[in-house]
ZAMARGU-4260 file (C-alpha; in steps of 0.2 Angstrom, whole numbers, plus 5000, padded with zeros to 4 digits):
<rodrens>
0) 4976/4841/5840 | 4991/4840/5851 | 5007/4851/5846 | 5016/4833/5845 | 5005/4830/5828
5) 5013/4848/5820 | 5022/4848/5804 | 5032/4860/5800 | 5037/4862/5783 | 5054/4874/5782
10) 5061/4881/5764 | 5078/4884/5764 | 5078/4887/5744 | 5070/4891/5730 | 5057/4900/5737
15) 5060/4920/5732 | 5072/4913/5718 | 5073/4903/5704 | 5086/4887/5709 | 5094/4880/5725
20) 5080/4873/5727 | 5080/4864/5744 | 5066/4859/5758 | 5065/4852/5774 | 5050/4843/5782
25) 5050/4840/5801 | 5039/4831/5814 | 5041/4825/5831 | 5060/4830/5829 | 5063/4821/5813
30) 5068/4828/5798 | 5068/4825/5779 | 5075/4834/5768 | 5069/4836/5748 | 5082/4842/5736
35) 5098/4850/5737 | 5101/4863/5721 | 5113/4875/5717 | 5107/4893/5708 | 5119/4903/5694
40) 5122/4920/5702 | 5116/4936/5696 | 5129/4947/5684 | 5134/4958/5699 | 5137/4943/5709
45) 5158/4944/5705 | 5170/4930/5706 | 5155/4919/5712 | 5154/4900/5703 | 5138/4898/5711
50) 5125/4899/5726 | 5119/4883/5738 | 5106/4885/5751 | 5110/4891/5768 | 5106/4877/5779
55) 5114/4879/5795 | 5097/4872/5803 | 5100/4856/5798 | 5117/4855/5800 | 5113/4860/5820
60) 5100/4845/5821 | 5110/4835/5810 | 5107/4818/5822 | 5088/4823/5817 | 5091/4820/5797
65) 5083/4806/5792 | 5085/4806/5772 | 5089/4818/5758 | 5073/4812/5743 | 5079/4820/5726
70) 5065/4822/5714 | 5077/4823/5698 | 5091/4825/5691 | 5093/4845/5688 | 5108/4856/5697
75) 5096/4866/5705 | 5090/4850/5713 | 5106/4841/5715 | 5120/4852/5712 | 5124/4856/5731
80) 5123/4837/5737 | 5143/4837/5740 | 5142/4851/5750 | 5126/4843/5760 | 5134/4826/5761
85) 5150/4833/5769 | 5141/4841/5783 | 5124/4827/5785 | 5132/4811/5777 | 5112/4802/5776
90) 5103/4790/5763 | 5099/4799/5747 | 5083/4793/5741 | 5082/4792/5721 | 5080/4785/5706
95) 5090/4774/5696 | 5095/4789/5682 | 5096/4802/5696 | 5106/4791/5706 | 5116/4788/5692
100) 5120/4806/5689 | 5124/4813/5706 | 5137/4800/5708 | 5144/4804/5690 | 5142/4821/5698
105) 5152/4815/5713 | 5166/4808/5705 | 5169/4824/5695 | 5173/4834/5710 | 5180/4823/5719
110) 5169/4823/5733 | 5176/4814/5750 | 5160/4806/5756 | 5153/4791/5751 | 5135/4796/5747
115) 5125/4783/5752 | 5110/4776/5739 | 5095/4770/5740 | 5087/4768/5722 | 5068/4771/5722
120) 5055/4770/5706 | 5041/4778/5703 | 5025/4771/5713 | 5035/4762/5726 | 5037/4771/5745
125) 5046/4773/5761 | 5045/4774/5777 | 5059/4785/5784 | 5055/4792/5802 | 5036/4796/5807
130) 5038/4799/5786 | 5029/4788/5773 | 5035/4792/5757 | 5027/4789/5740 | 5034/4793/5724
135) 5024/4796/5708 | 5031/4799/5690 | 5029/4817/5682 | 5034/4823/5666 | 5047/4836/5665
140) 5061/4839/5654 | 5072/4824/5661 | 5066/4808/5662 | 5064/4798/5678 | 5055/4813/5689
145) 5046/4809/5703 | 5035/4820/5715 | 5031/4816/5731 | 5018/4811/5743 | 5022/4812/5760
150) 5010/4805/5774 | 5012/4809/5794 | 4998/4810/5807 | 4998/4828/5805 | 4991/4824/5786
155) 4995/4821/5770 | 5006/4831/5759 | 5009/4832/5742 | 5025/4840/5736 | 5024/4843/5715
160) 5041/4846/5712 | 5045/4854/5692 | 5032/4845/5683 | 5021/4846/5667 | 5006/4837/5660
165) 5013/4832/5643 | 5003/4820/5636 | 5017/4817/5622 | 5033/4815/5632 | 5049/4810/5624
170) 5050/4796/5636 | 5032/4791/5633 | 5029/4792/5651 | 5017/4806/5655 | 5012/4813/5674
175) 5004/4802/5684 | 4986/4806/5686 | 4977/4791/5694 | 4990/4794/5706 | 4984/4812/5709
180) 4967/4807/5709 | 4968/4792/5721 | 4977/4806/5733 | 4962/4817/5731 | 4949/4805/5738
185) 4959/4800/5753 | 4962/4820/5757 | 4975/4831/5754 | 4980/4844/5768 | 4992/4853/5758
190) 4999/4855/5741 | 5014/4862/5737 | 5018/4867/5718 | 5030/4873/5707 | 5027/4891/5702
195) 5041/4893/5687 | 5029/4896/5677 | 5014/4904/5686 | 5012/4920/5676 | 5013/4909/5659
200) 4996/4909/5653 | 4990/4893/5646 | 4995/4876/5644 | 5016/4873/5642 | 5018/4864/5623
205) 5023/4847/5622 | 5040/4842/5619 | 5033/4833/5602 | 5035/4848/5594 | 5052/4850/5595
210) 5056/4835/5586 | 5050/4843/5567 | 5058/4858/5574 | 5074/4849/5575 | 5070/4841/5560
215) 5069/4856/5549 | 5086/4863/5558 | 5096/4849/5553 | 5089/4849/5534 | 5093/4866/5530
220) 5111/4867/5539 | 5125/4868/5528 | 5139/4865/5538 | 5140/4858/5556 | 5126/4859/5568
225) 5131/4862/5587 | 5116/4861/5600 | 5121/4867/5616 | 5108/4865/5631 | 5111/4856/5649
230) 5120/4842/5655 | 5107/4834/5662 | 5093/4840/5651 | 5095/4819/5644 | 5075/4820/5634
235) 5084/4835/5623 | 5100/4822/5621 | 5087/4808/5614 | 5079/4821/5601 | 5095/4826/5592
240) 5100/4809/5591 | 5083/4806/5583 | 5084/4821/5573 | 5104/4818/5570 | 5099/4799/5562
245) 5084/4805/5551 | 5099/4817/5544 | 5113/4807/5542 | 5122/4816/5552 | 5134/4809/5567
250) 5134/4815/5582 | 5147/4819/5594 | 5148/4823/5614 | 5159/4836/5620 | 5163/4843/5640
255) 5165/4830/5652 | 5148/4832/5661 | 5137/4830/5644 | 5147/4815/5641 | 5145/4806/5658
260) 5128/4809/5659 | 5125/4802/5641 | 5136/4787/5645 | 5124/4784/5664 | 5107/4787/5655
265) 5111/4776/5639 | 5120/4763/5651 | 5102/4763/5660 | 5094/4762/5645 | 5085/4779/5647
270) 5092/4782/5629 | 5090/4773/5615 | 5104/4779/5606 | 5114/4765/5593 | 5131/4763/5594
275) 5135/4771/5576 | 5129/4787/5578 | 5140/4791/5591 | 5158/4796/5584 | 5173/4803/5599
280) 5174/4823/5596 | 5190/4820/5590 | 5185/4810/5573 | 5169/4821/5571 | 5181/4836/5570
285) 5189/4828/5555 | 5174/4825/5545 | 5163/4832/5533 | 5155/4848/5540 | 5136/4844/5534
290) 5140/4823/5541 | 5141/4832/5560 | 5131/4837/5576 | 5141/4840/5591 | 5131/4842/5608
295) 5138/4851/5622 | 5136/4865/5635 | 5134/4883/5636 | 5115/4887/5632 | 5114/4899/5645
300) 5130/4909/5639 | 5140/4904/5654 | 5160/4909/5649 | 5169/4893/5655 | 5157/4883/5645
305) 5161/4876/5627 | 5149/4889/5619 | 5155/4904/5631 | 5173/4897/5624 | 5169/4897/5606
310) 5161/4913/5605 | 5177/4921/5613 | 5187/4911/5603 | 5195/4904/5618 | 5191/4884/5615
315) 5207/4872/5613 | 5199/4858/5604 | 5189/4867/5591 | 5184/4884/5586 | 5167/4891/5574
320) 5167/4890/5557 | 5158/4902/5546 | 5145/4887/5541 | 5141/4884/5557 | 5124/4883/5564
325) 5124/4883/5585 | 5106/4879/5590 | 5106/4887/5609 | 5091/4874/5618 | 5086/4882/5632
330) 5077/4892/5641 | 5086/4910/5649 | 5086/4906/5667 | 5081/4923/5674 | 5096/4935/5677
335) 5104/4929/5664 | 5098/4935/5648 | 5113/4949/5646 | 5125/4935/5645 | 5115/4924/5632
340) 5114/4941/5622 | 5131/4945/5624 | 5135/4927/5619 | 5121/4927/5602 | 5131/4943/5596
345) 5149/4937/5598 | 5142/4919/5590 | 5136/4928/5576 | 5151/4941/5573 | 5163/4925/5571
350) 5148/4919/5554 | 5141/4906/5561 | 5120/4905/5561 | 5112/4904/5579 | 5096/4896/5581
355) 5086/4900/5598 | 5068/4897/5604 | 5063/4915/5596 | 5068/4908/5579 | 5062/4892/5581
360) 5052/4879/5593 | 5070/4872/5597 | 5065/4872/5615 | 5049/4870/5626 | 5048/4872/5644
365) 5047/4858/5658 | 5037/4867/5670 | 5017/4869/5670 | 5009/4883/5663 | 4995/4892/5672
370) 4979/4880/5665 | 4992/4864/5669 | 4994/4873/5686 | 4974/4875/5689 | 4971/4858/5682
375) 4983/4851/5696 | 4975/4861/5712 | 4956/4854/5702 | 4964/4835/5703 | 4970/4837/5721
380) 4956/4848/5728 | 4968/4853/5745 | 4964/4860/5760 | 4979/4870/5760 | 4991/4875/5745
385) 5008/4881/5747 | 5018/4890/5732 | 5036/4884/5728 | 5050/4886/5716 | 5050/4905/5710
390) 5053/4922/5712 | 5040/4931/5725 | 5030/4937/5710 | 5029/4919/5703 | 5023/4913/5719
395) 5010/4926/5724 | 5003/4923/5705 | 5002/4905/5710 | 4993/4909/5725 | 4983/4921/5718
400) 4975/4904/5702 | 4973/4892/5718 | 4962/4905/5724 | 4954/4906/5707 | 4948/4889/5706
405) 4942/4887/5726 | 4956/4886/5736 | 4951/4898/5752 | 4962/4914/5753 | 4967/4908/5772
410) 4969/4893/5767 | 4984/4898/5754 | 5000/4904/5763 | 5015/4912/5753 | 5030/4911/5761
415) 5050/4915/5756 | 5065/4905/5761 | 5066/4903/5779 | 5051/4906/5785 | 5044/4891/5792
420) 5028/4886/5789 | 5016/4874/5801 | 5005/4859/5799 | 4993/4859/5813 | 4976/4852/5817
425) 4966/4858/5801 | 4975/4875/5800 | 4991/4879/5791 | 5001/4894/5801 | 5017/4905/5803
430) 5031/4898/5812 | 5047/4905/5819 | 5060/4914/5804 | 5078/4905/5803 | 5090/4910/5790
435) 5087/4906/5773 | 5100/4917/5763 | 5113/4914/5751 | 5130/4902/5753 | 5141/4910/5740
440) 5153/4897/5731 | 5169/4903/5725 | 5182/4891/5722 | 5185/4881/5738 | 5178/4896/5746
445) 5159/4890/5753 | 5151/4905/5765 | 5166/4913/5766 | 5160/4926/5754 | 5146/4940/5761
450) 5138/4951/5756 | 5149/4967/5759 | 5164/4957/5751 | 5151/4957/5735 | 5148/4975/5739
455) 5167/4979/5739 | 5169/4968/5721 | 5156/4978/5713 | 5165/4996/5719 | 5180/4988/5711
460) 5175/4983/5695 | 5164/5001/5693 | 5176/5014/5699 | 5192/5007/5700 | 5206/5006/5713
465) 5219/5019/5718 | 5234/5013/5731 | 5246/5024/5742 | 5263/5015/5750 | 5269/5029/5762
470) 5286/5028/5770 | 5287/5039/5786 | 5303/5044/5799 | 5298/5037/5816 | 5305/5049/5824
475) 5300/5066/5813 | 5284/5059/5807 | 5289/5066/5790 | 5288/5057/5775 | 5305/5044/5769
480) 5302/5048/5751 | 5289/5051/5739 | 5271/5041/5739 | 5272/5026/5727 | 5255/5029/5720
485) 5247/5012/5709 | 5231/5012/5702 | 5221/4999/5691 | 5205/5003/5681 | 5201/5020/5688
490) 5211/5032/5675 | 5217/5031/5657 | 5237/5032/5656 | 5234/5050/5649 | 5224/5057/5665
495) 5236/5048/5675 | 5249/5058/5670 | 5241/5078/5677 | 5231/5068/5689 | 5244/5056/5701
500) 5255/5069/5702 | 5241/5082/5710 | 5237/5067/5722 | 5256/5065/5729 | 5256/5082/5731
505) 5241/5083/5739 | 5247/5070/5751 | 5264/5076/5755 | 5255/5093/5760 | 5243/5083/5770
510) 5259/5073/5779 | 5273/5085/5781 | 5263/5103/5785 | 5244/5095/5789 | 5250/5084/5800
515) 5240/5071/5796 | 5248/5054/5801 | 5233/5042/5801 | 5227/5032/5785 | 5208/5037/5786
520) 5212/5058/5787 | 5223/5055/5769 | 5208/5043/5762 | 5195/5053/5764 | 5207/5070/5758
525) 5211/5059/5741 | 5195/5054/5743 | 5186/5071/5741 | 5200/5078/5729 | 5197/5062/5715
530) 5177/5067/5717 | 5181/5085/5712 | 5192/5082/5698 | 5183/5065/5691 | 5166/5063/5697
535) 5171/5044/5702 | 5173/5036/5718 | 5186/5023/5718 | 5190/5013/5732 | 5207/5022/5738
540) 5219/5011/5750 | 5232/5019/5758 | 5248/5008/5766 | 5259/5017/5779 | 5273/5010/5788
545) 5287/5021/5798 | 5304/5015/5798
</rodrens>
């Protein structure tokens, strides 16, 4: 086979991580592109709102883009599209509720560019390019999820985006496995699959359960329940209400994300929700304390959320109550179990009851677990498989079950972001590496932040900063006056007071009788003396002008 009939298949996220998820398919010089996620950054990662892929690549070949296909409605599969839209302004290929959320999305930030739509459904196709695509239904924690089959003369593809076999949806709509199984006899050259839960053992539960679960929650709770989880997680949305009408309970909608995506997934009748169990937050707070259920934000202790808020004590609209019980409905996304912990104890020293999926089956995951995963690679039978979405220990355990049930080891290829990855002939092989690193968010900052500046914010927040104004005669080179000496979370006020004025000594030895007129001598002179004294480094800055 000709090098004109080579795919090559290029992550650019979610491939060494969990979120940002983002890949690029490319033949004959045209490009698609699946899913454009955003991922929460780790606790050291200061000051940063969020990461989006590095995808330079595509923004070089941007006349090569063909379409941007988004599998479902998750951040870490839509949350970058404004940035990816301003830069490659091309057809976004989804369905009716995940169109519906990205442009609710949209319109909350403000985005510029028009996104332009195309509404797909499941077991319909396209042909974008050299591409066909065909879309199949999965089941996973949102409804409307589609995973994807893509067809070009190099082969077929199948990409299985977050997906689990749930014979008991919410939605009543479970994977499709004809689907599966009519791909398997025409041949399929490579799978790719998502790994999030590759060292699970077992089968994932269905998300029946959580309804008794809920159930028993909302029957024992003496005052009001709040259930946090995400904004677009709309099946866990459906089983409150469920739970909050078998209870008598109303319920309520608070954060301006929840409440859009409520609104876009009732609107499209992808919740059957009746009009009088819905009361505004406003009235809910006025009523009876064991008559409400307010859903909203926060299950992964994010600060600026309403949960993050209430367990500070910093929300406007409302604050916990002693009776409260706040059911957190997720999963920790990994990195940030120290921030839901911190958030449980701060919950739980204002009185309130917290209910999690330790305490009870409050939450079930979306993703496969390993006998869902085998089952897959058993229905398929590929010629080459290819693990996605994790962490490189989720993806070589991936690797490691295809093998188990006959995929060939050379015939299974484990790659992280950036590495590209090709289709040619019946082999699958390396390509070239291209950058595939992280695109820090912070404000309206996007890639302005490195890696050093996160280096330099970590210094800060552990040791502190210690700042030196020296005024010097121009002509004598001796020092105008005294330092001015500043220093912010480095010292307490009482080793200030025997420590800074040792350090302006110091420095008006080193200036007047050391001679020492350049910044980096007195640094590294304070530097060395702060070691000695403390045993702590703090990042010391000295200003020097001559007048």
């Amino acid at each position: 086979m000709s090098k004109k009939n080579k795919l090559r298949i290029i992550p650019l996220g979610g491939l060494g991580e969990v979120g940002k998820n983002m890949m690029a398919y490319e033949f004959a010089g045209d490009i698609i592109v699946v899913d454009a996620g955003i991922m929460f950054p780790d606790n050291d990662m200061l000051g940063v709102d969020y990461i989006i892929p590095d995808f330079e690549y595509l923004i070089k070949r941007a006349d090569r883009v063909r379409g941007l296909i988004i599998t479902h409605g998750h951040e870490d599969h839509i949350g970058a599209i404004q940035h990816f839209i301003e830069q490659i302004n091309v057809p976004i290929y989804a369905t009716p509720l995940t169109c519906g959320l990205i442009e609710g999305k949209l319109n909350r930030n403000n985005a510029q560019h028009k996104a332009q739509f195309k509404t797909i459904q499941a077991g319909e196709s396209s042909n974008i390019g050299p591409f066909k695509v065909e879309y199949f239904h999965v089941s996973h924690s949102i409804p409307d999820a589609v995973s994807l089959g893509i067809t070009t003369p190099a082969g077929l593809v199948i990409h299985m985006s977050d997906f689990k076999f749930d014979h008991t949806p919410v939605d009543g709509w479970p994977t499709d496995f004809a689907k599966l199984a009519e791909f398997s006899t025409r041949g399929v050259d490579l799978l790719l699959s998502d790994s999030t839960n590759a060292e699970r053992p077992g089968w994932t539960p269905s998300e029946k359960v959580i309804g008794p679960a809920f159930d028993k929650v909302f029957a024992e709770a003496k005052g009001r329940i709040i259930v946090a989880t995400f904004a677009s997680l709309i099946s866990r949305v459906q089983q409150v209400a469920d739970a909050a009408l078998k209870s008598g309970r109303k319920m309520a909608i608070a954060g301006p994300s929840m409440v859009d995506n409520v609104k876009i997934a009732r609107k499209l009748k992808y919740l059957e929700i009746p009009d009088e169990l819905i009361v505004p937050i406003e009235q809910a707070l006025n009523m009876q304390e064991h008559k409400v259920v307010i859903m909203c934000t926060g299950s992964q202790g994010e600060p600026s959320s309403i949960v993050g808020r209430l367990s500070a004590g910093t929300n406007r609209q409302f604050d916990l109550k002693p009776n409260d019980t706040v059911v957190l409905s997720s999963h920790p996304i990994p990195g940030n179990e120290e921030g839901i912990s911190k958030t449980v104890n701060r919950i739980l020293r204002r009185g309130a009851t917290v209910i999690d999926d330790r305490v009870a089956p409050i939450h079930v995951s979306g993703h496969a677990a390993q006998e869902e995963q085998k089952l897959l690679i058993n229905i398929v039978r590929p010629k080459h498989f290819m693990p996605i979405h994790g962490e490189l220990r989720m993806l070589k355990r991936h690797a490691q079950l295809a093998m188990e049930v006959g995929v060939d080891e050379e015939n299974t290829i484990v790659v992280e972001n950036g590495q590209v990855v090709e289709l040619i002939g019946n082999k699958i092989q390396l390509g070239e590496r291209i950058p595939g690193g992280y695109i820090f968010v912070d404000g309206e900052s996007i890639g302005d932040i490195d890696h050093d500046i996160m280096k330099e914010r970590s210094q800060l927040a552990r040791n502190g900063i210690l700042l030196i104004d020296i005024s010097l005669d121009k002509h004598t080179g001796k020092l105008l006056h005294e330092p001015e000496i500043l220093t912010r979370g480095f010292v307490t006020s009482a080793e200030a007071e025997t420590l800074l004025p040792e350090v302006r000594k110091r420095v008006m030895e080193a200036v007047n009788h050391g001679g020492m007129e350049s910044e980096k001598d007195i640094i590294s002179t304070i530097k060395s003396y702060l070691h000695q004294e403390t045993k702590r480094k703090p990042m010391v800055f000295v200003t020097l002008s001559k007048g």
